[in-house]
C-alpha positions as a LaTeX table, in Angstrom:
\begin{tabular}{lrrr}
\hline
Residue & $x$ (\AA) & $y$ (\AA) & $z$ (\AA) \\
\hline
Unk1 & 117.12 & 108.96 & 99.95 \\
Unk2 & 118.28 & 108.72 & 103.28 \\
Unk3 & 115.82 & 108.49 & 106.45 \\
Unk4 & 115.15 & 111.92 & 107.61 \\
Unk5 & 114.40 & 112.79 & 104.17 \\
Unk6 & 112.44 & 110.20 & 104.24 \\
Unk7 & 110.77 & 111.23 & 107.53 \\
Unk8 & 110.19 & 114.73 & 106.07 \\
Unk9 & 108.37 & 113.27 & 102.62 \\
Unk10 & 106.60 & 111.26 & 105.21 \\
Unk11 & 105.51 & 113.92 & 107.20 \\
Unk12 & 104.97 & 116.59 & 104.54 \\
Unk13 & 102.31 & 114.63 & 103.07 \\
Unk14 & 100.34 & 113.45 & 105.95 \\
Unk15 & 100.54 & 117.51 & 106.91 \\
Unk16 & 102.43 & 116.88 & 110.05 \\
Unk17 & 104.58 & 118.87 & 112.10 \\
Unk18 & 107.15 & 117.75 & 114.43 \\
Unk19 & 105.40 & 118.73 & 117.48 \\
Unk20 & 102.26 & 117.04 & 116.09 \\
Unk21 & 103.86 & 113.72 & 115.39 \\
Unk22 & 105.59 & 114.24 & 118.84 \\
Unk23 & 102.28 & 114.48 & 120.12 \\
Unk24 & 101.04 & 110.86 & 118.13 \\
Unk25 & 103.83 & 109.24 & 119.13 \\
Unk26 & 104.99 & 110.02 & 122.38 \\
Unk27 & 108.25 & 110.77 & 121.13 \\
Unk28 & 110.09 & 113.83 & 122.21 \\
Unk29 & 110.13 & 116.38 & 119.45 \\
Unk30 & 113.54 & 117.47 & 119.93 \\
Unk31 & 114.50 & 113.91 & 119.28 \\
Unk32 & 112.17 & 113.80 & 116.26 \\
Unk33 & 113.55 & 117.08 & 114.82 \\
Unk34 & 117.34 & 115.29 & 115.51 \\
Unk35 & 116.07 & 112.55 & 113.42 \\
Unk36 & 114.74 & 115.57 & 110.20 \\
Unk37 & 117.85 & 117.11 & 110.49 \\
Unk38 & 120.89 & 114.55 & 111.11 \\
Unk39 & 121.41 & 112.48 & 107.71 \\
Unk40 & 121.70 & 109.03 & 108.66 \\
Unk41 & 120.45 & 109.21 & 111.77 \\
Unk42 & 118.43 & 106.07 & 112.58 \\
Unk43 & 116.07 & 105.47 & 115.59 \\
Unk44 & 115.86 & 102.64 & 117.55 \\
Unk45 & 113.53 & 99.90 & 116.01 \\
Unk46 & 110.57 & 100.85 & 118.50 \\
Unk47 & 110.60 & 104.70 & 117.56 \\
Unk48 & 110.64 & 103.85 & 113.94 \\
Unk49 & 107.83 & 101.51 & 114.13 \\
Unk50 & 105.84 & 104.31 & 115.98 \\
Unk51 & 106.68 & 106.57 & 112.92 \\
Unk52 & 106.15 & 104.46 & 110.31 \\
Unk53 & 102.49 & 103.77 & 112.39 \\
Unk54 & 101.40 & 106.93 & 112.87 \\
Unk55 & 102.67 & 108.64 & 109.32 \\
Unk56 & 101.17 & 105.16 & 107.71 \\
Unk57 & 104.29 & 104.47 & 105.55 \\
Unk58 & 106.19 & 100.82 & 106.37 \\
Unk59 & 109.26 & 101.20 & 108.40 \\
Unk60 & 110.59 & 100.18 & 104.95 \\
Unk61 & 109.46 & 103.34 & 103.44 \\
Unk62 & 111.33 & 105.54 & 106.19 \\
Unk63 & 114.72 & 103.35 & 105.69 \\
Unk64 & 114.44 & 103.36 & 101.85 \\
Unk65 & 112.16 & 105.52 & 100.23 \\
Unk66 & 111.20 & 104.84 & 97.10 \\
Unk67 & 114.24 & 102.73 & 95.98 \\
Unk68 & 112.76 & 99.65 & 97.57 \\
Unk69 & 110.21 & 97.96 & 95.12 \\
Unk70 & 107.83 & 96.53 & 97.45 \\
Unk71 & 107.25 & 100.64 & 98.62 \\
Unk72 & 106.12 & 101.40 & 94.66 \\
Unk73 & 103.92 & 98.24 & 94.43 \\
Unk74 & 102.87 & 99.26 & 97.48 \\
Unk75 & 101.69 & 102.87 & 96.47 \\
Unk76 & 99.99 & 101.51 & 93.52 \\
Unk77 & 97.83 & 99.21 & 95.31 \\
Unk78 & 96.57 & 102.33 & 96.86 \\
Unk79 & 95.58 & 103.71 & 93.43 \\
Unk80 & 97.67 & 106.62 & 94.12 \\
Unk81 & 100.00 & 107.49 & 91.10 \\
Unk82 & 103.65 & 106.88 & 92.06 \\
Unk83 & 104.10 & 110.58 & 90.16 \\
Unk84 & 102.36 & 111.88 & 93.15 \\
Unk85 & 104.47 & 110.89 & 95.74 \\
Unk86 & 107.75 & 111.86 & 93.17 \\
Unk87 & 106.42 & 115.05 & 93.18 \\
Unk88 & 106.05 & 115.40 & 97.05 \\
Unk89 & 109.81 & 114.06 & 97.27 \\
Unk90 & 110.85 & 117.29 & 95.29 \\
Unk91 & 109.10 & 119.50 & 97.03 \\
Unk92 & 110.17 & 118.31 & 100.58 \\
Unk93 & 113.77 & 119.89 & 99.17 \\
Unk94 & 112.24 & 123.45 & 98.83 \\
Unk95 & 112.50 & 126.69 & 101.34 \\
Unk96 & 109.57 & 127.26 & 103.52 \\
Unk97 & 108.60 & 130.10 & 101.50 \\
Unk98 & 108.44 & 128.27 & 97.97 \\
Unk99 & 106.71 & 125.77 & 99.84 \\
Unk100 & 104.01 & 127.82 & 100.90 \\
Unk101 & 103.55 & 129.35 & 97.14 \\
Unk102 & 102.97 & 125.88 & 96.14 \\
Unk103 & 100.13 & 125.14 & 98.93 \\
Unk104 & 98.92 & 128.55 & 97.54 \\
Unk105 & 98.87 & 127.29 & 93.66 \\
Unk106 & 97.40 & 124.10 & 94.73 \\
Unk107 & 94.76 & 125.42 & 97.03 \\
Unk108 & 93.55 & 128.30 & 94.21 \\
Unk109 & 93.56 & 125.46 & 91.66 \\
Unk110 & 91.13 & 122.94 & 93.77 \\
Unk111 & 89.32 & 125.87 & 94.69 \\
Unk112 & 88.70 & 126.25 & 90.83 \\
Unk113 & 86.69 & 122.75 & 90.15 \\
\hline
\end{tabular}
């Protein structure tokens, strides 16, 4: 996956908006959203450590996803199952609207235990 994918996965599951991450990083959110929507679009070193910081991924993790190993060992050190993350890969490809049914789904279901 490429960075601003990346970014979005990133983003998506530390329920972040641009103008909030603007906010935690002092980065301008127009150059932010440049960075979501422009594949291959790479920030200067400084800006990407901020990102990586405040979304707490590795600057790795931004510039390679989860095709770099050290990301997955890293992910299962956290006890989190890699399927997880996978999952919120996929779903950082879908409209706002299906997006929002998921939340729904999800939200009903941990409502339910």
């Amino acid at each position: 996956m490429s960075f601003n994918e990346n970014l979005k996965e990133a983003m998506f599951c530390k329920n972040l908006t641009t103008m909030q991450l603007a906010v935690i990083t002092d980065i301008n959110a127009g150059t932010i959203s440049n960075y979501l929507k422009t594949k291959g679009s790479m920030p200067p070193a400084d800006k990407a450590l901020k990102l990586a910081k405040a979304l707490d991924v590795s600057v790795d993790f931004l510039i390679n996803g989860f095709n770099s190993k050290s990301n997955i060992e890293a992910l299962q050190r956290k006890s989190l199952p890699v399927e997880i993350y996978r999952i919120a890969q996929d779903m950082t490809k879908l409209e706002k609207d299906e997006l929002s049914a998921v939340k729904s789904v999800v939200n009903v279901m941990k409502k339910g235990k």
